[in-house]
N, CA, C and O atoms as a DFTB+ gen file, in Angstrom:
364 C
 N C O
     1  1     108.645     105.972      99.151
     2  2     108.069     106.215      97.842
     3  2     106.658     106.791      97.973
     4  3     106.473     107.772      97.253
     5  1     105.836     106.489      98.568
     6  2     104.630     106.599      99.321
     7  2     104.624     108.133      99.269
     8  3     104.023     108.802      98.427
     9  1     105.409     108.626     100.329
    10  2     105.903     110.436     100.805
    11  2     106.277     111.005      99.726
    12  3     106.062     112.208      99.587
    13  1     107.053     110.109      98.522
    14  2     107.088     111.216      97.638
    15  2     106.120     111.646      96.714
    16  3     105.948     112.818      96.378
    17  1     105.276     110.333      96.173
    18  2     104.111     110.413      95.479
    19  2     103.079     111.309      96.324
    20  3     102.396     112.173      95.774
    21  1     103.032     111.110      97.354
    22  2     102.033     112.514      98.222
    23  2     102.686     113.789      98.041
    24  3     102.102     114.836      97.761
    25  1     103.892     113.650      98.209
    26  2     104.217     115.105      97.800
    27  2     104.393     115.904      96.613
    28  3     104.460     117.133      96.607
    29  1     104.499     114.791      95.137
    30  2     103.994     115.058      93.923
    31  2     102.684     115.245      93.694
    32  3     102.409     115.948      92.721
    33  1     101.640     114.722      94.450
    34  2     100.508     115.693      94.575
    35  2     100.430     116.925      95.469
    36  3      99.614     117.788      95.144
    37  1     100.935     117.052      96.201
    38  2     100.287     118.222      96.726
    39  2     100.710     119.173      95.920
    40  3      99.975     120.098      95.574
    41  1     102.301     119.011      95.420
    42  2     102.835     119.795      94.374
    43  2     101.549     120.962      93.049
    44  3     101.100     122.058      92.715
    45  1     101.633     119.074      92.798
    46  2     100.796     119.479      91.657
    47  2      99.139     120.437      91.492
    48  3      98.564     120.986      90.552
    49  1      98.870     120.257      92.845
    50  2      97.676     120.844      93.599
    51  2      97.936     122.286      93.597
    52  3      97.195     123.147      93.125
    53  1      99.334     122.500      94.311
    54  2      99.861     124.051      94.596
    55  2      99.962     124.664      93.256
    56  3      99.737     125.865      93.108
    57  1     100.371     123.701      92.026
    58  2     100.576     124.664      91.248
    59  2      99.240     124.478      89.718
    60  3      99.311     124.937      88.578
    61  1      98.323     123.761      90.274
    62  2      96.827     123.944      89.155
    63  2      96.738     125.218      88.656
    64  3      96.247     125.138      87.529
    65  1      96.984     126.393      88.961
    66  2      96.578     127.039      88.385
    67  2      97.661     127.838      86.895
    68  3      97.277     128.642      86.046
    69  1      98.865     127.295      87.050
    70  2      99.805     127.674      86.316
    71  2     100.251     126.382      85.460
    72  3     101.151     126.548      84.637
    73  1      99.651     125.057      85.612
    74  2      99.152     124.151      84.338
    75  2      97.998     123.108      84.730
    76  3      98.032     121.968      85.193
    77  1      97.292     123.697      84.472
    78  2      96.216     122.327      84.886
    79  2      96.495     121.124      84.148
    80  3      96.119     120.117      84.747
    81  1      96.946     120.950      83.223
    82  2      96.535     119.571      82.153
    83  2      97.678     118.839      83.191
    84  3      97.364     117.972      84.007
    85  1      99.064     119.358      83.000
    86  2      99.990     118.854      83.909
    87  2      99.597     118.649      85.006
    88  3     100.275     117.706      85.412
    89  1      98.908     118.946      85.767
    90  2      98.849     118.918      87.086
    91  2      98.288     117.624      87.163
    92  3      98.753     116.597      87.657
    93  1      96.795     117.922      86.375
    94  2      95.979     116.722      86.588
    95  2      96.050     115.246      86.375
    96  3      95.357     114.331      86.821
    97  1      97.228     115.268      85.452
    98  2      97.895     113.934      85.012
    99  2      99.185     113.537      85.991
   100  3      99.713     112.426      85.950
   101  1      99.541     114.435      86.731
   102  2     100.205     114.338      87.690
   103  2      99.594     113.456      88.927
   104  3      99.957     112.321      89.234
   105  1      98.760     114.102      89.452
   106  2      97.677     113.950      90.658
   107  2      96.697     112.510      89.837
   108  3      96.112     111.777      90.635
   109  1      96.588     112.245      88.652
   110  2      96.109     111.208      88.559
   111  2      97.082     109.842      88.711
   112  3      96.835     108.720      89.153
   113  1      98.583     110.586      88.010
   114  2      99.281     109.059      88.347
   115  2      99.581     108.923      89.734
   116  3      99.745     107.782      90.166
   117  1      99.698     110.093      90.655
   118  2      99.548     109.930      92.018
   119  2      98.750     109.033      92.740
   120  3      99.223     108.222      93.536
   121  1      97.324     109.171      92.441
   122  2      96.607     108.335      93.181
   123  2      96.282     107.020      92.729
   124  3      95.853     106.128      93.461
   125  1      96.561     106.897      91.147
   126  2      96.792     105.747      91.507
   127  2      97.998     104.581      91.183
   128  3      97.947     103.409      90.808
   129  1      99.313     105.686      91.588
   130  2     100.113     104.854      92.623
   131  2      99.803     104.494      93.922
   132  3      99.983     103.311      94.209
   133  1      99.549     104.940      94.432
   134  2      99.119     105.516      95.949
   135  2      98.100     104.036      95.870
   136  3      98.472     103.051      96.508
   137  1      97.000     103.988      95.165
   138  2      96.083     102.596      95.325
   139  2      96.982     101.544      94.826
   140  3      96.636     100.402      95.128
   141  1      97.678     101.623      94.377
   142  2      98.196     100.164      93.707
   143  2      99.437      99.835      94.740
   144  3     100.156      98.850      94.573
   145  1      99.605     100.736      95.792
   146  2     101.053     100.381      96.999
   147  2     100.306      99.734      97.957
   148  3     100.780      98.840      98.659
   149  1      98.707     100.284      98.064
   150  2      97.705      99.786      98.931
   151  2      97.233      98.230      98.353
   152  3      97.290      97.285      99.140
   153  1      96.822      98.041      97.111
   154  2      96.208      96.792      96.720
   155  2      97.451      95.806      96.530
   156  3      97.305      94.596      96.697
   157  1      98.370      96.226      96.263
   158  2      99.510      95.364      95.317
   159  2      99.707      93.903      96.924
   160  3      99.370      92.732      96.752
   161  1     100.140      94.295      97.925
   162  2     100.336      93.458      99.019
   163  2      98.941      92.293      99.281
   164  3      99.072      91.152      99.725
   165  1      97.970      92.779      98.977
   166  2      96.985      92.069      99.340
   167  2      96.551      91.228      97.866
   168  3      96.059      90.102      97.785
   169  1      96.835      91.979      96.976
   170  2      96.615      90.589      95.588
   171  2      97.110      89.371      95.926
   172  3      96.752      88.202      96.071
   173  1      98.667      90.515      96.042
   174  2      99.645      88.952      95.821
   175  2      99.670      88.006      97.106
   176  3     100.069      86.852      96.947
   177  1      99.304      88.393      98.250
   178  2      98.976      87.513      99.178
   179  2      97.519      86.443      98.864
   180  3      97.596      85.222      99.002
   181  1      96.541      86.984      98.535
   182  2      95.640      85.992      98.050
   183  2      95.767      85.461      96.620
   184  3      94.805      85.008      95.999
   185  1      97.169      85.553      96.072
   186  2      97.144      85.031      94.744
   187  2      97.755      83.838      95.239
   188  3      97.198      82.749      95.372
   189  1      99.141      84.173      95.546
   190  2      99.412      83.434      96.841
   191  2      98.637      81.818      97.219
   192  3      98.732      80.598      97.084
   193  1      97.818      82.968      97.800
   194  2      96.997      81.856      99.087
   195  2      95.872      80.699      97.985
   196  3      95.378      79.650      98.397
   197  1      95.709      81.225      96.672
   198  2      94.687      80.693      96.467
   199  2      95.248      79.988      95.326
   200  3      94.443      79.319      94.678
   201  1      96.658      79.999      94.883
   202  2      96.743      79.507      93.443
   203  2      97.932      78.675      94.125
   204  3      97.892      77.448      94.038
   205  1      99.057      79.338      94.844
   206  2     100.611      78.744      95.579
   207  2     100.318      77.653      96.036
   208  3     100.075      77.782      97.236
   209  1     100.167      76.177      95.552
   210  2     100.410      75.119      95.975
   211  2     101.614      74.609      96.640
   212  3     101.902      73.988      97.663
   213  1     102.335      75.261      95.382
   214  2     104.109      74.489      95.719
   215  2     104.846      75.514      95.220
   216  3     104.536      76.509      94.565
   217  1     106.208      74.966      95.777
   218  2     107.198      76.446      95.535
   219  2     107.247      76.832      93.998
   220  3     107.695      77.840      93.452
   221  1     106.471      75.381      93.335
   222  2     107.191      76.090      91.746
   223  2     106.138      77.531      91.466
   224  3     106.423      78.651      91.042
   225  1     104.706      76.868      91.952
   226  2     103.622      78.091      91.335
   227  2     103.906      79.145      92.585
   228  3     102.784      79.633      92.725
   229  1     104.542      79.616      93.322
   230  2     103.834      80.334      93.873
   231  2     105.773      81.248      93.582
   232  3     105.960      82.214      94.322
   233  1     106.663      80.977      92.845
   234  2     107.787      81.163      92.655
   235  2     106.952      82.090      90.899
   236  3     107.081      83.286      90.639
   237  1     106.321      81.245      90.189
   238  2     105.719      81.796      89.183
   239  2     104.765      82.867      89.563
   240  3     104.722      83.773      88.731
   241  1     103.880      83.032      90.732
   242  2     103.068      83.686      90.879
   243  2     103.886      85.161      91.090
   244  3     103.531      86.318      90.864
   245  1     105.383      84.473      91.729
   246  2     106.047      86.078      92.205
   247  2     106.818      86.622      91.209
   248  3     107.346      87.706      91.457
   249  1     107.072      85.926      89.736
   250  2     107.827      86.244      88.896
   251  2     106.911      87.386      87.990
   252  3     107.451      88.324      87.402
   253  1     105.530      87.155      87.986
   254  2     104.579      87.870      87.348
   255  2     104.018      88.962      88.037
   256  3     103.384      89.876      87.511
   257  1     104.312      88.813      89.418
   258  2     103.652      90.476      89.824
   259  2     104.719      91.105      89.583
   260  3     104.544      92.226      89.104
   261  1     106.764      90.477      89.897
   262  2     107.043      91.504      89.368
   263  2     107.425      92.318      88.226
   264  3     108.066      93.369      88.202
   265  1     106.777      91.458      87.033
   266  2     106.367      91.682      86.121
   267  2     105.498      92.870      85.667
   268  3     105.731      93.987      85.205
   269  1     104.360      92.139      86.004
   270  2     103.158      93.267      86.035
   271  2     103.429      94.913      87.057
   272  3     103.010      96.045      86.813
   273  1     104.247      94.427      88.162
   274  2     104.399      95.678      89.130
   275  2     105.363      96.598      87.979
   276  3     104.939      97.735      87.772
   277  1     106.629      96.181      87.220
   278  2     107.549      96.996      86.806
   279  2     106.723      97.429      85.762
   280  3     106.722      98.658      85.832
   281  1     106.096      97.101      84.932
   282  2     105.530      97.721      83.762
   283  2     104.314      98.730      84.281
   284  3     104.006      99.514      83.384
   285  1     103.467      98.928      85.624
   286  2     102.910      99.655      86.464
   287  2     104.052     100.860      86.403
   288  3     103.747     102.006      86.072
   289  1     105.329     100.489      86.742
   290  2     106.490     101.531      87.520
   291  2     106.379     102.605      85.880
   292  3     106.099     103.792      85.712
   293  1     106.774     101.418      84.849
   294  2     106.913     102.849      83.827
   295  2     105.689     103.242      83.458
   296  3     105.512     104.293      84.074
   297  1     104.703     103.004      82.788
   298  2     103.614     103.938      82.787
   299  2     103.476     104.592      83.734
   300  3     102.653     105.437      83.382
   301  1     103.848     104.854      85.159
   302  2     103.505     105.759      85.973
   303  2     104.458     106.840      85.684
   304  3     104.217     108.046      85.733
   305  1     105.902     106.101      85.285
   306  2     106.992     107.108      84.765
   307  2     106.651     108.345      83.787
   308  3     106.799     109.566      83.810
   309  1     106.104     107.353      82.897
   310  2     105.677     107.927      81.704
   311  2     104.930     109.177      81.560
   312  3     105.480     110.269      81.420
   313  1     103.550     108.978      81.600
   314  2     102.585     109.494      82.815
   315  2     103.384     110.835      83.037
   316  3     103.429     111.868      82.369
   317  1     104.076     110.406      84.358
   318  2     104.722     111.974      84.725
   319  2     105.469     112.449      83.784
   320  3     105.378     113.675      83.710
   321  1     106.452     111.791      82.737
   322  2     107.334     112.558      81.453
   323  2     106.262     113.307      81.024
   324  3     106.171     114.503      81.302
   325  1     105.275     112.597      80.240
   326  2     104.074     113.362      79.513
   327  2     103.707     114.721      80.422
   328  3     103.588     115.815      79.871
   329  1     103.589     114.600      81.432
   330  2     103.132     115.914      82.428
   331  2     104.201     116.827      82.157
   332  3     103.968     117.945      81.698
   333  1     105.486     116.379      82.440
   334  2     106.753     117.467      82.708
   335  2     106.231     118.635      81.514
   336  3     105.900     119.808      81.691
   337  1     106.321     117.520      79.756
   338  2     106.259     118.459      78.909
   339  2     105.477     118.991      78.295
   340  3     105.713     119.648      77.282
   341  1     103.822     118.708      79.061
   342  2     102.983     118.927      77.921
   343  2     102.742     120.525      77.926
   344  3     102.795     121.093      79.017
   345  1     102.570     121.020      77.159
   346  2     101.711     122.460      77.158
   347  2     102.836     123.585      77.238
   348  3     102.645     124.787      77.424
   349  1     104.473     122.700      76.994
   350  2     105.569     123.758      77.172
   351  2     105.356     124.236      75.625
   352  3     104.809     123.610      74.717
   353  1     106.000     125.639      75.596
   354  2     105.782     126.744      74.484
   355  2     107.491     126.042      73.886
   356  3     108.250     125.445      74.649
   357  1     107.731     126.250      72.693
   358  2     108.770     126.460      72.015
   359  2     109.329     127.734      72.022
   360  3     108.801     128.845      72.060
   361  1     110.622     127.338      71.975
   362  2     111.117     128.489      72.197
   363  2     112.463     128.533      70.886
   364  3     113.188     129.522      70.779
């Protein structure tokens, strides 16, 4: 997932000059997917470490990142829908 989000930026890089608005909302949900694949492991390990007493909380702690992670997944979705169509002409 990682490789493809890099390669939806570079994409979007190659082609700035034939939509910028798209691009840039592209390359923004890029990076920060890209930070949140980097931070997401290390939250939940010190959420983990600092709240996980017992299996019940730390069973709750994992029910809510993937919570919070899937609702991350569609706004990033989104995000890119909004890119696909913005600035297309009617036809």
């Amino acid at each position: 997932m990682m490789l493809a989000t890099m390669g939806c930026m570079a994409a979007a890089l190659i082609l700035w000059r034939r939509a910028p608005v798209s691009s840039l909302l592209v390359v923004l949900a890029s990076i920060v997917t890209i930070l949140a694949f980097v931070v997401y492991p290390f939250a939940f390990a010190a959420a983990v470490r600092s709240i996980g007493s017992d299996s019940e909380s730390v069973s709750r702690i994992n029910s809510t990142f993937g919570f919070v992670w899937s609702l991350f997944r569609a706004a990033y979705l989104i995000v890119l829908a909004v890119a696909v169509y913005l600035g297309r002409r009617k036809v």
